[in-house]
C-alpha positions in Angstrom: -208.8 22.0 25.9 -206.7 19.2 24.3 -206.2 21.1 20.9 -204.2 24.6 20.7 -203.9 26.2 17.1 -199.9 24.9 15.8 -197.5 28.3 16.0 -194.3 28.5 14.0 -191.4 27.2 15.4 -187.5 26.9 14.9 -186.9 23.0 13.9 -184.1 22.4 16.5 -182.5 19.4 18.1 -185.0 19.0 20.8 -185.9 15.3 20.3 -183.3 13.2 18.8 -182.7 9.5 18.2 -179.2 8.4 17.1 -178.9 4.9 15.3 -175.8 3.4 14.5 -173.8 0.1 15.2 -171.9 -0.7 18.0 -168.6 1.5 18.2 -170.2 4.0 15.9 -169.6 7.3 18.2 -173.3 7.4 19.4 -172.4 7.6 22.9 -169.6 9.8 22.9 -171.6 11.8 20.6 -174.2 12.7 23.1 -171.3 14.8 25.1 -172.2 17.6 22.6 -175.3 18.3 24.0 -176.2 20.9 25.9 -175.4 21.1 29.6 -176.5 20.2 32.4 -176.5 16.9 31.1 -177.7 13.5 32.4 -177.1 10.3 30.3 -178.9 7.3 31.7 -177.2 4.0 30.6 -180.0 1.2 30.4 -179.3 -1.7 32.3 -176.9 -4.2 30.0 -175.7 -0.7 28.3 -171.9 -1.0 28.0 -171.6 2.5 25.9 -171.2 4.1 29.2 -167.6 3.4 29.3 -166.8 6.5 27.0 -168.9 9.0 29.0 -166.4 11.0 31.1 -166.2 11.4 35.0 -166.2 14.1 37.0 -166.4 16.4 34.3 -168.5 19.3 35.7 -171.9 19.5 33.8 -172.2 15.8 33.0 -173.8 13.3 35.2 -173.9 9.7 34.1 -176.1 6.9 35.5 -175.1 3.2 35.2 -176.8 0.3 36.4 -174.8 -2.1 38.7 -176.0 -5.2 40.0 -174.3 -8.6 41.1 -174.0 -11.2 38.5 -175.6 -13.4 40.5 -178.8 -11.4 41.9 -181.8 -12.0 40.1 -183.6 -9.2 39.4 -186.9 -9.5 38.0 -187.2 -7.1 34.5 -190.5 -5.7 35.9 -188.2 -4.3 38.8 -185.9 -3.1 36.1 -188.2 -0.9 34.1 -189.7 0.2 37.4 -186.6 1.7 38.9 -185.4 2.9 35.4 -188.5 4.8 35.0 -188.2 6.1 38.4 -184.7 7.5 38.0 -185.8 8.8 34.3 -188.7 11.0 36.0 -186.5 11.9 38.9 -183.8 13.2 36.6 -185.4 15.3 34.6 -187.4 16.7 37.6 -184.3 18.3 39.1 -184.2 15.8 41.4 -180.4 15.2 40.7 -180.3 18.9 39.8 -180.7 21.1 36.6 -181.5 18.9 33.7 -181.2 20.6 29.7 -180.5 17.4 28.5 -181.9 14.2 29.2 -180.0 11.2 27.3 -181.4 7.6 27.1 -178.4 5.4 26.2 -179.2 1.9 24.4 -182.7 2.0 24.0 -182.5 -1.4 22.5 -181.9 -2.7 25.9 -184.7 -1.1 27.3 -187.3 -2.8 24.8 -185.1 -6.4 25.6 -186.5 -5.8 29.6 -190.1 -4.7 28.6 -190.0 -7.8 26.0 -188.7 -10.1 29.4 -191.0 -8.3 31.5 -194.3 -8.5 29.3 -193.4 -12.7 28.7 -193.1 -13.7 32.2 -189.1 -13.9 31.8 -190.0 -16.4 28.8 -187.7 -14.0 26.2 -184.4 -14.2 28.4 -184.1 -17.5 28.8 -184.9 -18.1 25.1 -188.3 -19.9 25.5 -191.7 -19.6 23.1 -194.1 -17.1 24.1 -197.3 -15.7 22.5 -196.4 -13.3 19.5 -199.8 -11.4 20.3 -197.3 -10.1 23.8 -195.3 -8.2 21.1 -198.3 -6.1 21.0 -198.1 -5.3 24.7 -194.6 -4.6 24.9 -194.1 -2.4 21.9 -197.1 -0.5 24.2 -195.1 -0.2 27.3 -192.4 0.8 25.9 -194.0 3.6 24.0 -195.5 4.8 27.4 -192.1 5.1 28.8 -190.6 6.8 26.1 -193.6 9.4 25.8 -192.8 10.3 29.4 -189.7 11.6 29.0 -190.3 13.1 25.5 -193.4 14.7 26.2 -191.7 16.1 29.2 -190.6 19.9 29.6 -187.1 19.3 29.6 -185.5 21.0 26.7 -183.5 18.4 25.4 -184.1 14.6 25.2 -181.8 12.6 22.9 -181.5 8.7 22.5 -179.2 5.7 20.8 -180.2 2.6 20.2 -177.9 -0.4 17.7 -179.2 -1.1 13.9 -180.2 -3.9 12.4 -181.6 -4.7 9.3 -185.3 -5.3 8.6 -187.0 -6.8 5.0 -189.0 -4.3 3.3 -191.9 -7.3 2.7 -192.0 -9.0 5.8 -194.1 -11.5 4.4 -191.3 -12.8 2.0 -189.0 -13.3 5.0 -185.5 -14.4 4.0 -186.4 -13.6 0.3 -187.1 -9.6 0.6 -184.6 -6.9 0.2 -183.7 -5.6 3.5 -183.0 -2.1 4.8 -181.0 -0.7 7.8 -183.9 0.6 10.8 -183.3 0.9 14.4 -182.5 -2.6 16.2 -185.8 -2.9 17.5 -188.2 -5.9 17.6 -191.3 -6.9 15.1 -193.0 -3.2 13.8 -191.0 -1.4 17.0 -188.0 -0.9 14.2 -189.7 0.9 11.8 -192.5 2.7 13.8 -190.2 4.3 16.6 -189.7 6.6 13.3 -192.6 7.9 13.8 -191.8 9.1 17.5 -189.0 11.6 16.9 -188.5 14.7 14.6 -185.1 13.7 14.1 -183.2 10.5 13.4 -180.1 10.5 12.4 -177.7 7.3 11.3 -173.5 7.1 13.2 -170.9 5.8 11.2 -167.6 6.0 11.6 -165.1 5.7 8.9 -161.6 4.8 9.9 -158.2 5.1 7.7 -157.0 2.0 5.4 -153.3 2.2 7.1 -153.0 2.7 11.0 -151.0 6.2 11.9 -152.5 7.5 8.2 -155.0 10.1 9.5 -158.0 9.7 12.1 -161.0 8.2 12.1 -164.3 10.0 10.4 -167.4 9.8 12.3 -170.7 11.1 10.3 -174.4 11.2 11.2 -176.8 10.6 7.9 -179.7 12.9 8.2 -182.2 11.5 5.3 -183.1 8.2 4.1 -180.0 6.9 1.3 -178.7 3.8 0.1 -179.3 0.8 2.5 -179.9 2.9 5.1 -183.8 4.6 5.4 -183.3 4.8 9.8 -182.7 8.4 9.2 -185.5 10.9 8.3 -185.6 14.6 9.5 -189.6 15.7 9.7 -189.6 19.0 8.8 -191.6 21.0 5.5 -190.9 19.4 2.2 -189.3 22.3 1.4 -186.9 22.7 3.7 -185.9 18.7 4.0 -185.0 19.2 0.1 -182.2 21.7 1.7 -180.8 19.3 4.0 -177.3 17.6 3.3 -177.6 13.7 3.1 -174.4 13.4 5.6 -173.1 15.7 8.2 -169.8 15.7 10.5 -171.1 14.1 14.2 -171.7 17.4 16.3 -175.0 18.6 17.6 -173.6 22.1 17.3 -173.2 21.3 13.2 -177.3 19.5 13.0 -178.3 22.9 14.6 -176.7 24.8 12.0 -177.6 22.8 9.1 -180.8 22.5 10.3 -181.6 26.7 10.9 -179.5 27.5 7.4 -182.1 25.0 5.5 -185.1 27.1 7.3 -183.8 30.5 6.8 -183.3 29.8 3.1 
């Protein structure tokens, strides 16, 4: 039957989206999760340059095509689906950890697809298609996060959005996931865990290293971060953490166990 009576269990880092702007860590931040891991670059995805080779445990996935060849989006999110199902299958072999880099440029190919190729080459098109495309892209997302596999993490750029969109220009705005229209502030709603990258890096150069931190709750200009867990237990939870999967699982069971 489609309903089963909820059971206790552990939050944990299972589903996990990780905002941030460009050069904030994100990709070299998914390195810390568990292995086997397989990060799948979106096509247009230049994050990928960070991600190790040859490193036993890590597979990484990077769409290459010729400048010149025109591939049509609907091919795109076709194959990239494809590979996403393979991978955490076991067609490429053992998969703990699924990660979806530059989701951001996923939604850009849907958007291309849904318009007819209208949103690439910077034409009009119909806002109702906004509609469709936020649709397909929660259908590909769902597949890999209702999956089995153990882990599924994500990144995807910021952006700011205006907290009455109505007043346009003249609203107060507020740092979401860069996503398009009501995509920005409703992928929220699709993970238990969204945390916001920054990196802080020293005022003089050779004067210490660079501090990279994930924001775990909504603060200051940013509110693309939100943990969904018992009141309770949120009210535990530090605002920022160091950028380590191994630390969010440890903040994360020490707020529950208390």
């Amino acid at each position: 039957m489609p309903y089963t009576v909820a059971k206790a269990r552990p939050l944990t880092a299972r589903r996990v989206l990780i905002v941030g702007s460009p050069n904030s860590w994100k990709t070299t931040a998914l390195l810390d999760w568990p292995k086997p891991l397989h990060i799948l670059s979106y096509p247009g995805e230049k994050g990928h340059e960070t991600i190790p080779r040859g490193v036993e445990g890590i597979s990484s996935y990077v769409w290459e095509a010729d400048a010149a060849e025109k591939t049509s989006s609907t091919a795109v999110v076709t194959e990239v689906m494809r590979l996403g199902l393979e991978i955490i299958g076991g067609k490429y072999g053992p998969c703990q950890t699924f990660a979806g880099d530059g989701l951001q440029k996923l939604y850009s190919q849907i958007l291309n697809s849904v318009t007819g190729g209208a949103y690439f080459q910077g034409e009009e098109f119909e806002p109702r298609l906004y509609a469709r495309s936020h649709e397909q892209f929660r259908f590909c997302l769902d597949r890999i996060m209702s999956s089995t596999v153990p882990f599924a993490v994500f990144t995807c750029w910021d952006g700011k959005e205006p907290d009455n969109p109505d007043l346009k220009s003249m609203s107060p705005t507020h740092v979401y996931p860069n996503l398009p229209g009501k995509m920005a502030k409703d992928i929220m709603g699709e993970f238990a865990i969204v945390v916001y990258a920054e990196v802080k890096h020293p005022a003089v150069a050779g004067q210490g290293k660079s501090d990279g931190t994930w924001q775990l709750l909504p603060h200051g200009k940013v509110w693309g971060a939100a943990i969904k867990a018992p009141k309770a237990v949120v009210e535990r939870l530090p605002v920022k953490i160091p950028q380590s999967f191994e630390r969010l699982e440890q903040v994360l069971q020490a707020a529950q166990k208390e």
